[in-house]
MDAnalysis code that builds the backbone (N, CA, C; Angstrom):
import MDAnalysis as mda
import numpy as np

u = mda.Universe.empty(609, n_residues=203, atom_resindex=np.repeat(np.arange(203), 3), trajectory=True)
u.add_TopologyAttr("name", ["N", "CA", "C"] * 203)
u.add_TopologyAttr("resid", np.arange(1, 204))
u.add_TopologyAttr("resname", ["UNK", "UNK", "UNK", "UNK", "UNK", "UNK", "UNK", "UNK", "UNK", "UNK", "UNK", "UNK", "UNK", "UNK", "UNK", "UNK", "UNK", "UNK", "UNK", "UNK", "UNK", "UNK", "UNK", "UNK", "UNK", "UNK", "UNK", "UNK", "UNK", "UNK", "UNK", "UNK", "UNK", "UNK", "UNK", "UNK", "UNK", "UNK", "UNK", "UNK", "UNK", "UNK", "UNK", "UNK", "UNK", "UNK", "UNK", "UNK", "UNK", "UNK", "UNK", "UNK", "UNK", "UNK", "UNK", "UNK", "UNK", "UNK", "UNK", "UNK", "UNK", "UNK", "UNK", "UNK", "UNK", "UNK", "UNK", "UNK", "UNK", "UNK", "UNK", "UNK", "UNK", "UNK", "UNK", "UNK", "UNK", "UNK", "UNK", "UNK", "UNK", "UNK", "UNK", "UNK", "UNK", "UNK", "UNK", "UNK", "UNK", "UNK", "UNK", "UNK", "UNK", "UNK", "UNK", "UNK", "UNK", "UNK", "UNK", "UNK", "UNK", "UNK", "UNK", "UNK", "UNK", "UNK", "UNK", "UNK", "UNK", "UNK", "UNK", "UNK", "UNK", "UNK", "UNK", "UNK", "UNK", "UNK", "UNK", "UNK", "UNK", "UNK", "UNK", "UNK", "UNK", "UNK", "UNK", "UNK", "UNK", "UNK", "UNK", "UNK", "UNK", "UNK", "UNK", "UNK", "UNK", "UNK", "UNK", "UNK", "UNK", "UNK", "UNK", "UNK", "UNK", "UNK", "UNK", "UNK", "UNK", "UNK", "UNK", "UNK", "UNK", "UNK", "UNK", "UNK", "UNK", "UNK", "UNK", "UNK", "UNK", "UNK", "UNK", "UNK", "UNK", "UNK", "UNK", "UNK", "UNK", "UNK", "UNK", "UNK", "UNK", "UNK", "UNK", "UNK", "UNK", "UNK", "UNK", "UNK", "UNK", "UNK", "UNK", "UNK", "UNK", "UNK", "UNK", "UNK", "UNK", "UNK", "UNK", "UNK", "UNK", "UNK", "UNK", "UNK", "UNK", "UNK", "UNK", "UNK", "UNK", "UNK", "UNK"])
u.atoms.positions = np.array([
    [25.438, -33.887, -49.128],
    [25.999, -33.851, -47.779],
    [26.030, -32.429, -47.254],
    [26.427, -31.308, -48.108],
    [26.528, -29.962, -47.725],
    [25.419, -29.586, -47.409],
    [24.047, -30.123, -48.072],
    [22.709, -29.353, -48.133],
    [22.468, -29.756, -46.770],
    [22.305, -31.307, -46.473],
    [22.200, -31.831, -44.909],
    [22.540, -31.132, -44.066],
    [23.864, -30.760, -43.980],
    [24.404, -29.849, -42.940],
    [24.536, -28.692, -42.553],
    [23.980, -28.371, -43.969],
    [23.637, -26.432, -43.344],
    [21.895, -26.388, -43.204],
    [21.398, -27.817, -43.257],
    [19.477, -28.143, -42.891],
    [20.108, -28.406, -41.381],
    [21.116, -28.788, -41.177],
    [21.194, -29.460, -39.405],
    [21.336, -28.181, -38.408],
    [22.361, -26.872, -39.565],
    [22.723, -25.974, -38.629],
    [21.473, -24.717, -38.635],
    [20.739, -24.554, -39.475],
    [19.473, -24.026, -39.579],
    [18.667, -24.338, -38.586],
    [18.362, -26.010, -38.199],
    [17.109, -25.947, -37.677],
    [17.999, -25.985, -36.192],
    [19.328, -25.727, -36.017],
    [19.814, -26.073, -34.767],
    [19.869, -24.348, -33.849],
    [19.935, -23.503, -35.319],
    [19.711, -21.822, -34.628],
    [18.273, -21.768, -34.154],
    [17.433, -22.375, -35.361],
    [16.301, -21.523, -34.801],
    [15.355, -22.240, -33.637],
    [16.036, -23.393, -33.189],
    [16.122, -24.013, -31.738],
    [16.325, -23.345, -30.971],
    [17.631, -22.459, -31.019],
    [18.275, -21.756, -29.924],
    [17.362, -20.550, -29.943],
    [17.630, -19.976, -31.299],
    [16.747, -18.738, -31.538],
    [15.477, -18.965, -30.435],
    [14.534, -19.742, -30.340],
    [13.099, -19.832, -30.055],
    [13.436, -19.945, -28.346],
    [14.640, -20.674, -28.128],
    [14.529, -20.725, -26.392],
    [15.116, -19.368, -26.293],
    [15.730, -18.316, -26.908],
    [16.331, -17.259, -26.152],
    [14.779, -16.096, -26.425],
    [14.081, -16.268, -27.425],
    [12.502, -15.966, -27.473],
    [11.946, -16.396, -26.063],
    [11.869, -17.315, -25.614],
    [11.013, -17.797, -24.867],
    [11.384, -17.584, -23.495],
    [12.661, -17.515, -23.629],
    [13.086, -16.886, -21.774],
    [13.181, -15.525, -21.839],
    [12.856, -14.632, -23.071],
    [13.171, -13.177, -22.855],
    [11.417, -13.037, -22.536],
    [10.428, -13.900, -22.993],
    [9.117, -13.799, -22.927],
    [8.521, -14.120, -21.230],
    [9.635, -14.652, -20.550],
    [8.724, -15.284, -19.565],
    [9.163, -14.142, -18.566],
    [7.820, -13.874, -18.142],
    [7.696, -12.735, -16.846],
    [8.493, -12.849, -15.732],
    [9.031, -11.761, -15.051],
    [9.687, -11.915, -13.755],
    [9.265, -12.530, -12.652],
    [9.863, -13.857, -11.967],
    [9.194, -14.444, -11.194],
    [8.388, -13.280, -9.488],
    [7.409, -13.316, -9.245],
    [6.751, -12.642, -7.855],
    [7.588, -13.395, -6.787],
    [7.994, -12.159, -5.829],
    [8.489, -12.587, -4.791],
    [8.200, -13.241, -4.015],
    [7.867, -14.721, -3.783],
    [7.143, -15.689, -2.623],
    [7.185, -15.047, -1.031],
    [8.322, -14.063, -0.807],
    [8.158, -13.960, 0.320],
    [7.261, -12.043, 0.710],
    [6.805, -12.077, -0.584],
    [6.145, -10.793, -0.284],
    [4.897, -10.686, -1.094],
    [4.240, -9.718, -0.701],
    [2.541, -9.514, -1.109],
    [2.107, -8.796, -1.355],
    [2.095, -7.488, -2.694],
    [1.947, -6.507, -2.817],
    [0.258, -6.353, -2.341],
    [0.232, -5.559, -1.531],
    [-1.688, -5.435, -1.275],
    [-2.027, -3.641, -2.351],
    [-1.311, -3.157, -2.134],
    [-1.805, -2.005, -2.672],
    [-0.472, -1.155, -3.339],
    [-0.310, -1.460, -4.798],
    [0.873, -0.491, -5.637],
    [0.296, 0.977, -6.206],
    [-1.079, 1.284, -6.172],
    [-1.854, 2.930, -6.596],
    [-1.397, 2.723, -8.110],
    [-0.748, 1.940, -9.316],
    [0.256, 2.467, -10.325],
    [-1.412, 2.864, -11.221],
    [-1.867, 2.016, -11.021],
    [-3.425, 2.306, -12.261],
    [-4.123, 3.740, -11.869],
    [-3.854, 3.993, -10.763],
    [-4.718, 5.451, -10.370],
    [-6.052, 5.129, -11.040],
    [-6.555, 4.004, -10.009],
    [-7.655, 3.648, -9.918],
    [-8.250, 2.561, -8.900],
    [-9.372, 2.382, -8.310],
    [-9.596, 1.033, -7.883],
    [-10.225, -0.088, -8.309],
    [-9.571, -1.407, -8.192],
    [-9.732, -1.774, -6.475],
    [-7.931, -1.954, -6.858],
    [-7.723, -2.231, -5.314],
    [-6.105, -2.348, -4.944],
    [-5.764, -3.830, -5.523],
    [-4.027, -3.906, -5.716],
    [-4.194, -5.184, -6.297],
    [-4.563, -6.481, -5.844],
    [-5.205, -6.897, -4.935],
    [-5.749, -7.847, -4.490],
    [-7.416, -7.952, -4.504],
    [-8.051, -6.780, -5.510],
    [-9.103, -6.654, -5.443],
    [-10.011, -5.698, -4.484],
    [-9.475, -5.392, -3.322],
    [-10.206, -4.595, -2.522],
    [-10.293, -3.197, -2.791],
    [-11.514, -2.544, -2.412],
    [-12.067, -1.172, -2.428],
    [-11.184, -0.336, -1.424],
    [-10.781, 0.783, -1.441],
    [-10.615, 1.984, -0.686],
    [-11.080, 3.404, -0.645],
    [-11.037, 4.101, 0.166],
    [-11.287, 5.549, 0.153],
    [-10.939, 6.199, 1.804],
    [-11.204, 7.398, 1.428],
    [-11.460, 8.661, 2.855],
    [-12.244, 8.417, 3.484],
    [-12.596, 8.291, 4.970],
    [-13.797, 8.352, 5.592],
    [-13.082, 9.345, 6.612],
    [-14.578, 9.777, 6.985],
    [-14.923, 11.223, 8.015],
    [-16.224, 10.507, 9.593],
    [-15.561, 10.873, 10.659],
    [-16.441, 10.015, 11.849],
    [-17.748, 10.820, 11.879],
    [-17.807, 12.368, 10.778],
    [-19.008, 12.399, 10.694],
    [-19.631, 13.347, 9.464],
    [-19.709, 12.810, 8.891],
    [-19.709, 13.428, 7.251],
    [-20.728, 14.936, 7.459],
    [-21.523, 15.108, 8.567],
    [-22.350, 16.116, 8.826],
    [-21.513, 17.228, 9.111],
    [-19.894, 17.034, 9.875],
    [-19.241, 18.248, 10.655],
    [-18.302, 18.671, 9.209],
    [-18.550, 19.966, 8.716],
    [-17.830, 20.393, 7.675],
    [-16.385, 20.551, 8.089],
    [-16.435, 20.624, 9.456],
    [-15.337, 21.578, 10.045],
    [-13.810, 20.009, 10.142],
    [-14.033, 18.999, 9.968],
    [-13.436, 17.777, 9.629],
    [-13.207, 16.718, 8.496],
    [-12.334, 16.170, 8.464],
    [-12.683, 15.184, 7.334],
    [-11.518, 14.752, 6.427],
    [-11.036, 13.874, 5.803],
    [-10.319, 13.535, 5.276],
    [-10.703, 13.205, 3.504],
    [-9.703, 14.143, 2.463],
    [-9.971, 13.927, 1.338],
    [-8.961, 13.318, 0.646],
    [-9.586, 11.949, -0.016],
    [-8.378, 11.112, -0.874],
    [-8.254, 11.515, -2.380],
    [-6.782, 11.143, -2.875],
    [-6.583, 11.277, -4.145],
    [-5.645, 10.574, -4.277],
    [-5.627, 10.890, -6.079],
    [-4.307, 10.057, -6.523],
    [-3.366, 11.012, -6.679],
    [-2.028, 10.797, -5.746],
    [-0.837, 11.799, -6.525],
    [-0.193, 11.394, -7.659],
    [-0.288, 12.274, -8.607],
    [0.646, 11.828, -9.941],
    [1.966, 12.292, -10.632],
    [2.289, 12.925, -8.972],
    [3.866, 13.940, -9.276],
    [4.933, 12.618, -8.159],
    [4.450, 12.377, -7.279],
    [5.126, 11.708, -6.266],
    [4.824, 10.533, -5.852],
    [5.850, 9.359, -6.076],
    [5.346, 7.872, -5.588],
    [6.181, 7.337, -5.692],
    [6.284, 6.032, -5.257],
    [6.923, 5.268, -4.812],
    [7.107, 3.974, -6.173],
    [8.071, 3.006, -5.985],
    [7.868, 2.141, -7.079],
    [7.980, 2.328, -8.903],
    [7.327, 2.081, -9.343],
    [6.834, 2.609, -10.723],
    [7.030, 3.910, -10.935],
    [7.903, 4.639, -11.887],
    [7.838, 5.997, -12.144],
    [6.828, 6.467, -13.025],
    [6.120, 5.955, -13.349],
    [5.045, 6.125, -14.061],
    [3.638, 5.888, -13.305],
    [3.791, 5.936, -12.271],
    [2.254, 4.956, -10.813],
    [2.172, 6.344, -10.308],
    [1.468, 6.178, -9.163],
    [0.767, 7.319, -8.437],
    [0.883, 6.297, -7.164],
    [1.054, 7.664, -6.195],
    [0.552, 7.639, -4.565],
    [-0.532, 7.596, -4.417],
    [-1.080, 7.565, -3.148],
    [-2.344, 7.684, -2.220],
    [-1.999, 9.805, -1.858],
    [-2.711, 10.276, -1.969],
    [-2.412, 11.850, -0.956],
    [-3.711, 11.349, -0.481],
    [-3.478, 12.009, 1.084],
    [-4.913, 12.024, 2.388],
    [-4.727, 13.369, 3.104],
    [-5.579, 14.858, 2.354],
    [-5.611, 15.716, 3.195],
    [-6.748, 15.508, 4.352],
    [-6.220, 15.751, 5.021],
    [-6.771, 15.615, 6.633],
    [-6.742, 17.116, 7.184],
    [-7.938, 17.402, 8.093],
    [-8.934, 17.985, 8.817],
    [-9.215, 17.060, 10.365],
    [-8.919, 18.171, 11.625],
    [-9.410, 17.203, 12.232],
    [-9.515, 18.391, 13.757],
    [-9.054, 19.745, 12.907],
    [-9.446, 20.966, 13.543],
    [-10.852, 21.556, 13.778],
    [-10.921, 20.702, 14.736],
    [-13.170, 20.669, 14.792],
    [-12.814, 21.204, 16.574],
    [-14.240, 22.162, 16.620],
    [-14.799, 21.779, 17.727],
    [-15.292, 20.767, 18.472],
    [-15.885, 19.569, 17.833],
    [-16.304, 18.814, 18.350],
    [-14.914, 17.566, 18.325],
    [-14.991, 16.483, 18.848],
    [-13.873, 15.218, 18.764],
    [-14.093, 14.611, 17.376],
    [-12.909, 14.809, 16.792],
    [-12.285, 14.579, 15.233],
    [-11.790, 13.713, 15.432],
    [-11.627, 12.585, 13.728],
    [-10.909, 11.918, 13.742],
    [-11.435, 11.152, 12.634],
    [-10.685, 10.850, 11.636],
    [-10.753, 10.616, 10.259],
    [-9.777, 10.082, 9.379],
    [-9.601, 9.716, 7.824],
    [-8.553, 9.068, 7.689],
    [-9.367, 8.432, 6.259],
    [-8.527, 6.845, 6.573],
    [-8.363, 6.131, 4.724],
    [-8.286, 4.914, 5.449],
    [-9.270, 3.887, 4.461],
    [-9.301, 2.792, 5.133],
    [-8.884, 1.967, 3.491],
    [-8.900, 0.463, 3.952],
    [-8.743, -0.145, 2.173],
    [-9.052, -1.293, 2.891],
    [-9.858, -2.453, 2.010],
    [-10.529, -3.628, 2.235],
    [-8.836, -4.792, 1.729],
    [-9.141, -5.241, 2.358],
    [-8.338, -6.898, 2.417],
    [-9.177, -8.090, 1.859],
    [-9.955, -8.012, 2.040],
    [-11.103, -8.987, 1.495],
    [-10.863, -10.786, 1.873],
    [-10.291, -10.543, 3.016],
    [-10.472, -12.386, 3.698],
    [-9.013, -12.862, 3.612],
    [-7.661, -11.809, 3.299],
    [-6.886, -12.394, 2.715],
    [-5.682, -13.253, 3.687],
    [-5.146, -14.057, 3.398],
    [-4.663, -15.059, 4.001],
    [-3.247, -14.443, 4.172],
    [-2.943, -13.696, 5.661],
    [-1.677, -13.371, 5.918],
    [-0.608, -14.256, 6.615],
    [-0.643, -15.361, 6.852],
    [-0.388, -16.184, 7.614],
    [1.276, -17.474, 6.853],
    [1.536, -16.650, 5.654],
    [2.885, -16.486, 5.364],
    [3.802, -15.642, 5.578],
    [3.435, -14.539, 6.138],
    [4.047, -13.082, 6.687],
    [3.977, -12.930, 7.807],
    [4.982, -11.858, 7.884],
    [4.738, -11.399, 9.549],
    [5.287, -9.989, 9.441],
    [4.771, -9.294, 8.744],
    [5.439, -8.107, 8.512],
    [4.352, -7.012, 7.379],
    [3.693, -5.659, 7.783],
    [2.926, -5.314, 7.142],
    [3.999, -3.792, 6.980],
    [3.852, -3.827, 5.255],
    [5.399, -2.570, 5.023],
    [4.116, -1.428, 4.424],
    [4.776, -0.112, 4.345],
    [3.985, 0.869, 2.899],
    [5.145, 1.561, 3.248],
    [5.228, 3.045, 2.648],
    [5.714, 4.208, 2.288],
    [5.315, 5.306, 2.789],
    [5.637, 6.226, 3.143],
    [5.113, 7.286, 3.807],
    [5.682, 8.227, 3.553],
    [5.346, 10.157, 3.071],
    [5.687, 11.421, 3.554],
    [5.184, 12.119, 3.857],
    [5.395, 13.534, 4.475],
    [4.547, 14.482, 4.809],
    [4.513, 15.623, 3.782],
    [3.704, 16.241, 3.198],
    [3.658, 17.388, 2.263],
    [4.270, 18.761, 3.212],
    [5.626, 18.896, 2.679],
    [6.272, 19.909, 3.453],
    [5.586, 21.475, 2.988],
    [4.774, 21.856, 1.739],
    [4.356, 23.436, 1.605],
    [3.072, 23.069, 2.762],
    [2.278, 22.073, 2.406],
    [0.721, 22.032, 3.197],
    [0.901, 22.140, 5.144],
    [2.695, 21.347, 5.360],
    [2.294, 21.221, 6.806],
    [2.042, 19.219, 6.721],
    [2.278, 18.341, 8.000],
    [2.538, 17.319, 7.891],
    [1.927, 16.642, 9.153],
    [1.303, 15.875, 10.033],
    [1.489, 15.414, 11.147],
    [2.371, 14.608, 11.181],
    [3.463, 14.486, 12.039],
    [4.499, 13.813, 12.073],
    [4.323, 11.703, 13.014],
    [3.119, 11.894, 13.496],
    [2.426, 11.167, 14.029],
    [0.799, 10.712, 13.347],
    [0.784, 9.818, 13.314],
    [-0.789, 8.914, 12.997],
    [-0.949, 7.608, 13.622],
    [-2.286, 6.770, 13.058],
    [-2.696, 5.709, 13.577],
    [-2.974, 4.645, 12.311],
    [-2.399, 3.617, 12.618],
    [-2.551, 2.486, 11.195],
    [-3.152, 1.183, 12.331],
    [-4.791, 1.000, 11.905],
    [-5.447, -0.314, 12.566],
    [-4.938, -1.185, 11.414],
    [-5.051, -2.524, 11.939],
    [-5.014, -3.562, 11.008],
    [-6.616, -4.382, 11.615],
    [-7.250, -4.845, 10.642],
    [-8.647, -5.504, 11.251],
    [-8.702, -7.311, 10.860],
    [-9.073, -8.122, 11.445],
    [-9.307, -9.428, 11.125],
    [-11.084, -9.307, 10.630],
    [-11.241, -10.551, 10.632],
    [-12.884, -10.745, 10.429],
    [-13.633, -10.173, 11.348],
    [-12.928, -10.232, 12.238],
    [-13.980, -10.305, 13.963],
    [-14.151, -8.325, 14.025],
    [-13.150, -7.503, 13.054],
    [-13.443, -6.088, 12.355],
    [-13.123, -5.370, 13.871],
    [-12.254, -5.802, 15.068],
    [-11.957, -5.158, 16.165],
    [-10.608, -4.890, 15.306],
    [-10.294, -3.308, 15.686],
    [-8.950, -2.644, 15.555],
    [-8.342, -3.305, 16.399],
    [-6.724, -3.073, 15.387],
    [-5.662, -3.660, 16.601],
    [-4.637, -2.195, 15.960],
    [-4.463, -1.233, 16.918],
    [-4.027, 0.009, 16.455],
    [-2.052, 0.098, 16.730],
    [-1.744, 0.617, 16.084],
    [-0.496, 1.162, 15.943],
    [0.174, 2.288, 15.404],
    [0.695, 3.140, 16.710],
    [1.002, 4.862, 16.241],
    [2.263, 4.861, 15.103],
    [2.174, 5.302, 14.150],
    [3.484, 5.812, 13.167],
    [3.874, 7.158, 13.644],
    [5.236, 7.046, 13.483],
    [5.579, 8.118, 14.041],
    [7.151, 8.884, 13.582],
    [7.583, 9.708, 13.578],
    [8.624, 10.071, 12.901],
    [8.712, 10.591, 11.340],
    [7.277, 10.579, 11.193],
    [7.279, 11.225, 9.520],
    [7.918, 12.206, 9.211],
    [8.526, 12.047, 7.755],
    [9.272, 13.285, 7.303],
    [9.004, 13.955, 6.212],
    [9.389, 15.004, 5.258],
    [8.905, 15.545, 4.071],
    [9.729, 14.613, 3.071],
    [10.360, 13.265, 3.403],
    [10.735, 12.289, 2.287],
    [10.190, 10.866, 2.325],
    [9.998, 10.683, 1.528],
    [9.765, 9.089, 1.871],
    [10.684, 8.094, 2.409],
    [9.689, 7.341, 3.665],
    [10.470, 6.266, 4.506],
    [9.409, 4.996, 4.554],
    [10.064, 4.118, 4.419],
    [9.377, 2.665, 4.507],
    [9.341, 2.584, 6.187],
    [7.758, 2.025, 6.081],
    [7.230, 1.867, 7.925],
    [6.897, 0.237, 7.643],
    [7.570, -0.686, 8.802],
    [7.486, -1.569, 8.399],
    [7.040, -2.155, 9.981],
    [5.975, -2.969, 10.173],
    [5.439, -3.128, 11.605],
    [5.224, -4.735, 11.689],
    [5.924, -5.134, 12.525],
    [6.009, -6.479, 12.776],
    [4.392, -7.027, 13.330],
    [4.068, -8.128, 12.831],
    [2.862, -8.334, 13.174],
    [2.266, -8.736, 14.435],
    [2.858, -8.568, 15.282],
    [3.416, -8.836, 17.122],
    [2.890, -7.582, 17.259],
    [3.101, -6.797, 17.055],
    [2.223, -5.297, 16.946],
    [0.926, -5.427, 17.259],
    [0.286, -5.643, 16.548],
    [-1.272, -5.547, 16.435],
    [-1.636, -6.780, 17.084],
    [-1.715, -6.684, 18.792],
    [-1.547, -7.464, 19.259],
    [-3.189, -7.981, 19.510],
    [-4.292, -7.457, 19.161],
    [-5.439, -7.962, 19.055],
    [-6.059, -8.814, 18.179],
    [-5.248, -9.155, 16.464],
    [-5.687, -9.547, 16.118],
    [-5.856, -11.070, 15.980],
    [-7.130, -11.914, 16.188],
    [-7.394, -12.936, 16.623],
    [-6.438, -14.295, 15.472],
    [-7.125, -13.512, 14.240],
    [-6.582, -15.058, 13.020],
    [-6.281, -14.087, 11.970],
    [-5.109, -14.573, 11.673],
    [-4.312, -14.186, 10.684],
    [-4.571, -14.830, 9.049],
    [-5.388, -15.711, 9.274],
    [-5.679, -16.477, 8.031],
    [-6.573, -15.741, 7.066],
    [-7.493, -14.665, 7.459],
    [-8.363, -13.534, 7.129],
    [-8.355, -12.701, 7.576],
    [-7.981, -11.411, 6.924],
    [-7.452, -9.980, 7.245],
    [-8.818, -9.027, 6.549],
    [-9.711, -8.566, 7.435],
    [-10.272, -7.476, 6.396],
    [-10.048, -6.207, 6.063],
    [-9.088, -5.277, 7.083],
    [-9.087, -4.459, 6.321],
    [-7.573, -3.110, 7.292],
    [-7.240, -2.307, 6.411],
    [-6.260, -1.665, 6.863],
    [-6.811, -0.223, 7.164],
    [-6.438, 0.474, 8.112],
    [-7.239, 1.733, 8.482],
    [-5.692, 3.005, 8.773],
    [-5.913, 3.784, 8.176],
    [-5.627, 5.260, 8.730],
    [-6.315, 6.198, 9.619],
    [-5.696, 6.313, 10.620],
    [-6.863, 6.914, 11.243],
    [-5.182, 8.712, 11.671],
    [-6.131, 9.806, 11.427],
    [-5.929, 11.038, 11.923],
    [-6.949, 11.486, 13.013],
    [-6.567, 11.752, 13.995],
    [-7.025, 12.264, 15.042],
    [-6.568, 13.633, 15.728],
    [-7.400, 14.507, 16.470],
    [-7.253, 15.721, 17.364],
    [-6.220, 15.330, 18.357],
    [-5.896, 13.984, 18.852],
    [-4.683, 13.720, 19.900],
    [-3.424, 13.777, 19.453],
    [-3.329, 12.735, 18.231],
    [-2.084, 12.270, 17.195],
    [-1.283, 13.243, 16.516],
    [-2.494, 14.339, 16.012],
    [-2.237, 14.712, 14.795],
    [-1.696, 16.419, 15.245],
    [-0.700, 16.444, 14.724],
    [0.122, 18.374, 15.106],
    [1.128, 18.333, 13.742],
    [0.251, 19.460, 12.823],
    [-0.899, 20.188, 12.965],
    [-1.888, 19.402, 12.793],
    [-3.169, 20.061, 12.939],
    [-4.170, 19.190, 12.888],
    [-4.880, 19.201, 11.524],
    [-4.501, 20.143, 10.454],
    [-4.523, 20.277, 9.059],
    [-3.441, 19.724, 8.328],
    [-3.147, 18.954, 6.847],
    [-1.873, 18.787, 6.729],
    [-2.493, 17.936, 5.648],
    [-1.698, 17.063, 5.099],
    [-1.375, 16.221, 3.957],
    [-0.443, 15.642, 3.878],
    [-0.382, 14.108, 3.955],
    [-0.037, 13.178, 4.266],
    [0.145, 11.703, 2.572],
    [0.984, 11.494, 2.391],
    [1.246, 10.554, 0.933],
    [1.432, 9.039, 1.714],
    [1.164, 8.210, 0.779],
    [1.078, 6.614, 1.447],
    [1.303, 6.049, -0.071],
    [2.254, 5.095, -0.083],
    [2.466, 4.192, -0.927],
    [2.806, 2.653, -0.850],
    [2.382, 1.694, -1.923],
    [3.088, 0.078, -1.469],
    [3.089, -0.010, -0.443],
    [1.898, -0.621, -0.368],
    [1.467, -1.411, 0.827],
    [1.643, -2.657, 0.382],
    [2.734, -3.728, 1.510],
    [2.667, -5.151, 1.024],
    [2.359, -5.695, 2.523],
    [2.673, -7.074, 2.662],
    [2.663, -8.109, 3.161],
    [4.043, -8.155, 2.772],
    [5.005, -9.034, 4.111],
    [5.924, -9.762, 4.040],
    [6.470, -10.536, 4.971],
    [7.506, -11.695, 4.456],
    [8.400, -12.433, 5.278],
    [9.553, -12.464, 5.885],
    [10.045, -11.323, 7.186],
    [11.419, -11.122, 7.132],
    [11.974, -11.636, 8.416],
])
């Protein structure tokens, strides 16, 4: 009878034992009402939804312009162990400048959200534009533009209701997100600029 009952209370721990295993094993549920598109933590690409990014320049011929991307690995957002986006920008040309960081979406279905968030600062030794331009693009790849504005040398969440980007046709396929620095926007017109967590959301 004794042996029975310390076989009943044995197999009755390592019952318990195995479910407190199994809920310490199961991953943190993802927020349904949000969409990480781009966390930088791999300091690498593609973003987490798969899409490509980089710097583009409106004319890779004018030295005197241009925007250079990297990974920051002193300052970011999220993960203390992840990296930012840095975008030094150029846009002190003779000729009409205007340049920046774009990142692919790749068809993605925004149409549970209404709300496009990231992170933002200005590099206070380099100098900052306190003003820029964030397109959002559908398939149909027409900008639907929106000025940021108020940047500071700390990080602030920019969060733009999707009523904003009042061009874009269908929300069901998004291709792609754009930075744009420009000779109008941009004072100074040299500077360095950090971007982090980019999501999608529902608020």
């Amino acid at each position: 009878m004794f042996n029975i009952s310390l076989t009943l209370v044995l197999v009755a721990l390592m019952i318990v034992g195995f479910g407190v295993a199994a809920y310490a094993a199961t991953p943190k549920a993802a927020n349904p009402n949000e969409l990480v598109i781009a966390d930088f933590d791999t300091g690498d690409k593609p973003n987490n939804i798969g899409g490509d990014f980089g710097g583009w320049d409106k004319d890779p011929n004018d030295e005197s312009q241009g925007t250079q991307m990297s990974f920051d690995t002193d300052d970011s957002q999220g993960d203390a162990s992840g990296y930012s986006i840095r975008l030094d920008y150029d846009v002190d040309s003779p000729n009409p400048a205007y340049n920046g960081f774009w990142m692919k979406l790749n068809g993605e279905d925004a149409t549970p959200y209404n709300t496009l968030n990231f992170y933002v600062k200005g590099d206070a030794k380099l100098g900052y534009t306190k003003r820029f331009k964030i397109e959002l693009k559908d398939m149909t790849n027409k900008p639907s533009a929106y000025i940021v504005s108020g940047v500071t040398d700390q990080w602030q969440k920019i969060s733009i209701p999707f009523e904003k980007f009042r061009r874009i046709e269908n929300w069901n396929a998004l291709n792609e997100i754009v930075v744009v620095f420009d000779d109008i926007n941009s004072t100074p017109k040299t500077g360095g600029i950090l971007i982090d967590q980019f999501t999608l959301s529902k608020q």
